[in-house]
C-alpha positions as CSV (number, residue, x, y, z in Angstrom):
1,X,134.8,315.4,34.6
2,X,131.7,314.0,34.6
3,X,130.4,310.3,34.9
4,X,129.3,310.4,30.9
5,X,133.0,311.1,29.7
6,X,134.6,307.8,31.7
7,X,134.6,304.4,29.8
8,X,132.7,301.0,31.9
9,X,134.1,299.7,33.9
10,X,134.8,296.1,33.8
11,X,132.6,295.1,36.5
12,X,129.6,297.5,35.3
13,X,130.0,295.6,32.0
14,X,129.9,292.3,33.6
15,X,126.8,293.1,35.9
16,X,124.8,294.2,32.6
17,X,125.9,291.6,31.1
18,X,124.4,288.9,33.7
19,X,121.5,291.4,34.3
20,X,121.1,290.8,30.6
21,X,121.3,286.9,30.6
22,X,118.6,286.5,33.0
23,X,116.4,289.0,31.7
24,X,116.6,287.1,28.2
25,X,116.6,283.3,30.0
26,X,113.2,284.7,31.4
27,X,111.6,285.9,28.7
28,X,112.0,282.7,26.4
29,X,110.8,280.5,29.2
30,X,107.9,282.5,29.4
31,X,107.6,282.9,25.5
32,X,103.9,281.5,25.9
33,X,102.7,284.4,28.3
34,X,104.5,287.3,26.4
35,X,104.2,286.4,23.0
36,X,100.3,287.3,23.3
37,X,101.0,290.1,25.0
38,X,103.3,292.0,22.8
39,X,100.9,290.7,20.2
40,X,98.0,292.5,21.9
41,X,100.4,295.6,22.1
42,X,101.2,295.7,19.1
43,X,97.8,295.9,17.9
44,X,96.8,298.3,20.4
45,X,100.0,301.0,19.4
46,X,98.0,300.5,15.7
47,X,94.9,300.9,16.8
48,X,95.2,304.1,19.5
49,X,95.5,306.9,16.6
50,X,92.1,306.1,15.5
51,X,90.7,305.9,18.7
52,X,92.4,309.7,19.4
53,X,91.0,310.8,16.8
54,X,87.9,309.6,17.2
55,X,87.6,311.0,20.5
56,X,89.0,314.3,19.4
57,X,85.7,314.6,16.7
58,X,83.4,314.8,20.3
59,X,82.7,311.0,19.4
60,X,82.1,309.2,23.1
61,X,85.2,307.3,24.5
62,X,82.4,303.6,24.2
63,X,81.5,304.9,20.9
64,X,85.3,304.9,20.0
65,X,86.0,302.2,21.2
66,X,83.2,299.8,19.9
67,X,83.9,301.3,16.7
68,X,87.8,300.0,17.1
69,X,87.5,296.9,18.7
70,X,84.5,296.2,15.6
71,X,87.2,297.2,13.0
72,X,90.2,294.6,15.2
73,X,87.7,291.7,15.1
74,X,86.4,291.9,11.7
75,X,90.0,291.8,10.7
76,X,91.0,288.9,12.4
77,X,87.5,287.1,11.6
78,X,88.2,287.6,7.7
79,X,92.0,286.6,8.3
80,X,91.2,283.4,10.7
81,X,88.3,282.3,7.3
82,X,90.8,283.0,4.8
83,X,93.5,280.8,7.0
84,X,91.1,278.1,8.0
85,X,89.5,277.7,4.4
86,X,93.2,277.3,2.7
87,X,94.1,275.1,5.2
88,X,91.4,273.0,4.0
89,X,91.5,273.4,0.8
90,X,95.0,272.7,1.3
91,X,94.7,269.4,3.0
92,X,92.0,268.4,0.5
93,X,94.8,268.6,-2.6
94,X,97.9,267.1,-0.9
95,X,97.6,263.9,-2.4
96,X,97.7,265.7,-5.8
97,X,100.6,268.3,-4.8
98,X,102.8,264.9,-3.7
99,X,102.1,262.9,-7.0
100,X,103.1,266.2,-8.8
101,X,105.9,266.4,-6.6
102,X,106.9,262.5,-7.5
103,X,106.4,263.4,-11.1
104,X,109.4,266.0,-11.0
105,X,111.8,264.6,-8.8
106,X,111.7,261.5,-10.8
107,X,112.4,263.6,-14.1
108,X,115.3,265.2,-12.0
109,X,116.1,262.0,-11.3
110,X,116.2,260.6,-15.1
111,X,118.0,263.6,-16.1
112,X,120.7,263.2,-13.6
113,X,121.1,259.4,-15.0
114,X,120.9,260.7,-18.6
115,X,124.2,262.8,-17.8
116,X,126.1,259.7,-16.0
117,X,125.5,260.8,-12.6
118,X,125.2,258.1,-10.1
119,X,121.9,258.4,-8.1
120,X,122.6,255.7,-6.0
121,X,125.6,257.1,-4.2
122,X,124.1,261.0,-4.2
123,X,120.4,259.1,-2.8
124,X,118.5,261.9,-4.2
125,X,115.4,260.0,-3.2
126,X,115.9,260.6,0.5
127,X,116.1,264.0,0.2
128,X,113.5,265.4,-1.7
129,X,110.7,263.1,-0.2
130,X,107.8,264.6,-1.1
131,X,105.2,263.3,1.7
132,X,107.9,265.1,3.7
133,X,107.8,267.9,2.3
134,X,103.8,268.5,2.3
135,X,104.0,267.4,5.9
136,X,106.2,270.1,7.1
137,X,103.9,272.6,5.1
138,X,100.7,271.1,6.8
139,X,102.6,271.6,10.0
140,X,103.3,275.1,9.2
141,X,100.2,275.6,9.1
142,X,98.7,274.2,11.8
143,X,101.0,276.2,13.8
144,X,99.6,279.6,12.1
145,X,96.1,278.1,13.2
146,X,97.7,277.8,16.6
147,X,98.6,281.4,16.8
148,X,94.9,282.0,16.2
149,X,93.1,280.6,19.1
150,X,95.0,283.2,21.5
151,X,92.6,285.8,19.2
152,X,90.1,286.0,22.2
153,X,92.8,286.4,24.7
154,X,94.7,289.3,22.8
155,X,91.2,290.9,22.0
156,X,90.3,291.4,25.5
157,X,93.9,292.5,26.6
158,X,93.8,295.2,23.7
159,X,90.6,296.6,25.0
160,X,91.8,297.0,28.1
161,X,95.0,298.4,27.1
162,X,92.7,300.9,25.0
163,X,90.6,301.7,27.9
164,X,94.2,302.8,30.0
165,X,95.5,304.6,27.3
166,X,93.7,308.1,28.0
167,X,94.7,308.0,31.3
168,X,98.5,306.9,31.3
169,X,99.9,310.6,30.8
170,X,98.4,311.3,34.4
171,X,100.0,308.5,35.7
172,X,103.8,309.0,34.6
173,X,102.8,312.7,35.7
174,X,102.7,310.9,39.0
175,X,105.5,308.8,38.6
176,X,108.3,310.6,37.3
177,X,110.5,314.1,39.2
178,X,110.5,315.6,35.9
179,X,107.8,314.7,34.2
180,X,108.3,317.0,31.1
181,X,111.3,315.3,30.2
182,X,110.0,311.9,30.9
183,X,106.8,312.8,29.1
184,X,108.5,314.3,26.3
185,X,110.5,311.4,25.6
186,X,107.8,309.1,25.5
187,X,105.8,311.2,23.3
188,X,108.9,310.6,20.8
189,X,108.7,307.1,21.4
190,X,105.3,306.9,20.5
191,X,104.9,308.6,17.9
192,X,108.0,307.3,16.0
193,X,106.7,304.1,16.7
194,X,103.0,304.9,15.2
195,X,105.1,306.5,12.5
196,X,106.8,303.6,11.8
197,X,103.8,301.0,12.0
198,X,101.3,303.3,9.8
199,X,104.0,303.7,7.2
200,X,105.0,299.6,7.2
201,X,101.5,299.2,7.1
202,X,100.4,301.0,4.1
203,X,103.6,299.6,2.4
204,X,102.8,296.1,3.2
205,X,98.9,295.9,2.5
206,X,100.5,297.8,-1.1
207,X,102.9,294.7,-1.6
208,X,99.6,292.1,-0.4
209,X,97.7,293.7,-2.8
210,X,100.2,293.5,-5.5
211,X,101.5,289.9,-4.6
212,X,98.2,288.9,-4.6
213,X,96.7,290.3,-8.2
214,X,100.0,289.2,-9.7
215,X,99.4,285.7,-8.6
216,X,95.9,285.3,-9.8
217,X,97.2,286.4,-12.7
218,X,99.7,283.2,-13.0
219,X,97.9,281.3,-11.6
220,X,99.1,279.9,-8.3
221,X,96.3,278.7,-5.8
222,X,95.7,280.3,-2.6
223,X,96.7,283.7,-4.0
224,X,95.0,285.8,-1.3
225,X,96.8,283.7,1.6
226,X,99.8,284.3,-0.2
227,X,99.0,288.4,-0.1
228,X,98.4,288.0,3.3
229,X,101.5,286.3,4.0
230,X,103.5,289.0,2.1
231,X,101.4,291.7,4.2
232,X,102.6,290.2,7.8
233,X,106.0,289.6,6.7
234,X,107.0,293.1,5.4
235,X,107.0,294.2,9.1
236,X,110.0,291.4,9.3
237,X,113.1,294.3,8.1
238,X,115.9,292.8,5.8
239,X,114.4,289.6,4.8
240,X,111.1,289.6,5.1
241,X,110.2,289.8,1.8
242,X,112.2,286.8,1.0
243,X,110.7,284.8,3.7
244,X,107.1,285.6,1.9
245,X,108.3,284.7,-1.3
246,X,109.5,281.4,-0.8
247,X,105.9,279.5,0.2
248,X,104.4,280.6,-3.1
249,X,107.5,279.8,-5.2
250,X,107.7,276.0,-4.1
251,X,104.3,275.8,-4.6
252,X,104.4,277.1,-8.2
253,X,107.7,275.0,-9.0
254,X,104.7,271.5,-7.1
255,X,101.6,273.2,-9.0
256,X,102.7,274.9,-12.8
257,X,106.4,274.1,-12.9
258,X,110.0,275.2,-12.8
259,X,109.6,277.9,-15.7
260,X,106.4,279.7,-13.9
261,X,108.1,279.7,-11.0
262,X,110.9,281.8,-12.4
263,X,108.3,284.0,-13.1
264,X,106.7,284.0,-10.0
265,X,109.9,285.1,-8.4
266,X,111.1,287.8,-10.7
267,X,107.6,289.2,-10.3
268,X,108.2,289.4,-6.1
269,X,111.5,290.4,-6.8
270,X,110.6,293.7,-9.1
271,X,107.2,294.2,-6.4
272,X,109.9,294.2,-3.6
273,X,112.3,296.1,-5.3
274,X,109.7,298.9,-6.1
275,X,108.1,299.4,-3.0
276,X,110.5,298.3,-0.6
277,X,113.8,300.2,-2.2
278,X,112.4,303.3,-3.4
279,X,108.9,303.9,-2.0
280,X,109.4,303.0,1.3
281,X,112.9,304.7,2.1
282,X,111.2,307.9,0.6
283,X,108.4,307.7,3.1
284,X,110.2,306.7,5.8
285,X,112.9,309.6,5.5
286,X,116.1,309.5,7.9
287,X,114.6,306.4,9.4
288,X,114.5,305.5,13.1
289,X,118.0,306.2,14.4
290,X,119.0,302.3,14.4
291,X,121.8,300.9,13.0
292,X,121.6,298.5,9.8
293,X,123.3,295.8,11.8
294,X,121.6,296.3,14.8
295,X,118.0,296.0,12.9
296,X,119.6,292.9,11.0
297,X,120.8,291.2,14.4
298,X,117.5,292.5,16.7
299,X,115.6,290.0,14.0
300,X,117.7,287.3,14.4
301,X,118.1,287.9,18.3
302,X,114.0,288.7,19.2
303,X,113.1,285.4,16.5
304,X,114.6,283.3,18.9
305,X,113.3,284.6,22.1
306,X,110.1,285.0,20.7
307,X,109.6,282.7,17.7
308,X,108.0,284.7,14.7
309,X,106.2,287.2,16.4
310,X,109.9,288.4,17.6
311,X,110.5,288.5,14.1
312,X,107.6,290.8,13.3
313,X,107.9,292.9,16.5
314,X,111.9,293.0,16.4
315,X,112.3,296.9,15.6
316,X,109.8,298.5,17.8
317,X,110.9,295.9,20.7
318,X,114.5,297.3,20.0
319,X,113.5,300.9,19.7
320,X,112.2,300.7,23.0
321,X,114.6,298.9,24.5
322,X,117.1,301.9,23.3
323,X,115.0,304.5,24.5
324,X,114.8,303.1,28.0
325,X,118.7,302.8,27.8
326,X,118.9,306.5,26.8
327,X,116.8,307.4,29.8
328,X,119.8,306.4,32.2
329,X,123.3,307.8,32.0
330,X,125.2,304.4,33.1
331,X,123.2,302.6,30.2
332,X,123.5,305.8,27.7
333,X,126.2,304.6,25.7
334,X,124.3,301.0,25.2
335,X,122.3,303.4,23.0
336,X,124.1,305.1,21.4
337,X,126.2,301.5,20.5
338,X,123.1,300.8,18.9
339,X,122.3,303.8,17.2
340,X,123.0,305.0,13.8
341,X,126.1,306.8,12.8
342,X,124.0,310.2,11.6
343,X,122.5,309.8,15.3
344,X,125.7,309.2,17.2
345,X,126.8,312.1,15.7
346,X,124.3,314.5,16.1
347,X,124.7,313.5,19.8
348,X,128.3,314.9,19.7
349,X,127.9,318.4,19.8
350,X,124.6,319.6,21.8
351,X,122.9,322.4,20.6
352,X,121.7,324.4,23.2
353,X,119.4,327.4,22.6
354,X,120.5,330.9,23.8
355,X,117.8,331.8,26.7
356,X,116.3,335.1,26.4
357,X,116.6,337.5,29.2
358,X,113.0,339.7,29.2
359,X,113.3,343.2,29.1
360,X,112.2,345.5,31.9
């Protein structure tokens, strides 16, 4: 019987186990090194099929790439204006969004002493404070800013991770005894992965569209930040969308009221529902061989190691993670723990393909 039918052992499970603490220690004290990194990854796994196929239309490998890199920064140009002019726009109407904010908690307030309620004892007035409250969205966003100045950083590592990326199949040739298997599994990797992002990314800059016509429509200010916020958090499985949706719903409830902010979330409730419940599991077919708990608890697990790039990056980081524990036999059943059940199953019974014998 081979070493894939015997259970762990206790002491293999307690080595992994440590292995796994200092592995995860690490990488949140160095949170400030690899958050930009992964970043620049990320955008360099999105940006390598154009290049490809740039390259495969006889288009010089420079050519490619300045084309690339030109489409990357006038992306993040256009997002860094659109952040840095809400921000002071933003900055320039918080007086106004606090007295607005006065305004209705003292109606709550009034109400709550119309129905015999005592105020005193509840103190209402502590909690919602409303210079408090536009200070912890002006921090928010001084934060997002924050994220920004690392653009020049993660724009020079994803052209050099660009420039390597012709030339790494030659170098796991190199590396690896078999190098068909290895290369064939990486292949998979890769293009579930670019499979994955191109798919989330078509859905999400649907939903920022959407999102963002629907709340010029009502109203709300900063309509296009708001899209954009809806765009970035649709790679965030499970509760993304909720995350988007709460920014612009306070901000209706400051700016036009309880009433249009009812409508403001039924109207990112149906846009979710739509393209996020029956679009996207259409497109996305039998999906990427995770389990619903695992994607629900990678989120939760990478957000704290990371912060809210983890967040955003927590299924591809955990698709590679479970890949690279397939590769071995002693970590093989850490993947299939965190595969799905039609996965798991498939796993169960091989099928092998009858070889041919040639005819003399």
């Amino acid at each position: 019987m081979g070493k894939t039918d015997q259970p762990p052992n206790a002491a293999r499970v307690l080595l992994i186990i440590a292995a796994f603490v200092v592995v995860v220690a690490g990488m949140h004290a160095a949170q400030a090194i690899i958050v930009p990194f992964l970043l620049a990854a990320f955008i360099s796994v999105i940006s390598s099929p154009p290049l490809f196929w740039l390259k495969e239309r006889k288009v010089p490998t420079w050519i490619a790439l300045l084309i690339v890199i030109f489409v990357i920064l006038f992306f993040l140009l256009l997002i860094g204006a659109l952040v840095a002019s809400s921000i002071n726009d933003f900055s320039t109407k918080l007086p106004l969004y606090e007295a607005r904010l006065e305004e209705q908690t003292d109606a709550v307030l009034n109400w709550l002493v119309g129905i015999h309620v005592d105020v005193d004892r509840l103190e209402l007035d502590k909690i919602f404070n409303a210079a408090a409250v536009m200070q912890f969205v002006a921090m928010l966003l001084n934060q997002l800013v924050g994220m920004l100045t690392n653009g020049l950083l993660i724009l020079l590592t994803v052209i050099f991770m660009l420039l390597e990326a012709s030339s790494i199949p030659t170098k796991l040739q190199a590396i690896f005894r078999k190098p068909e298997a290895s290369l064939n599994r990486i292949k998979y990797f890769i293009s579930t992965v670019n499979r994955y992002m191109a798919l989330k990314t078509v859905i999400g800059l649907s939903t920022g569209v959407c999102v963002a016509i629907f709340l010029t429509i009502m109203g709300v200010d900063y309509a296009l930040l708001w899209g954009l916020l809806a765009f970035a958090f649709n790679y965030i499985p499970n509760i993304g969308s909720i995350m988007a949706a709460v920014p612009p719903v306070l901000l209706t409830i400051i700016q036009l009221g309880l009433g249009q902010a009812v409508g403001v979330a039924i109207g990112y409730l149906v846009i979710g529902t739509v393209l996020g419940n029956i679009v996207e599991p259409r497109l996305m077919g039998r999906g990427l061989g995770l389990s619903t708990l695992v994607v629900f608890l990678s989120l939760i697990f990478w957000g704290w190691i990371l912060g809210p790039v983890g967040m955003l990056l927590s299924v591809p980081l955990t698709m590679t993670v479970k890949i690279a524990l397939e590769s071995s036999e002693d970590t093989r059943w850490i993947a299939i723990l965190l595969g799905s059940e039609e996965a798991s199953e498939a796993k169960l019974v091989p099928v092998k393909k009858p070889r041919r014998k040639r005819r003399t």
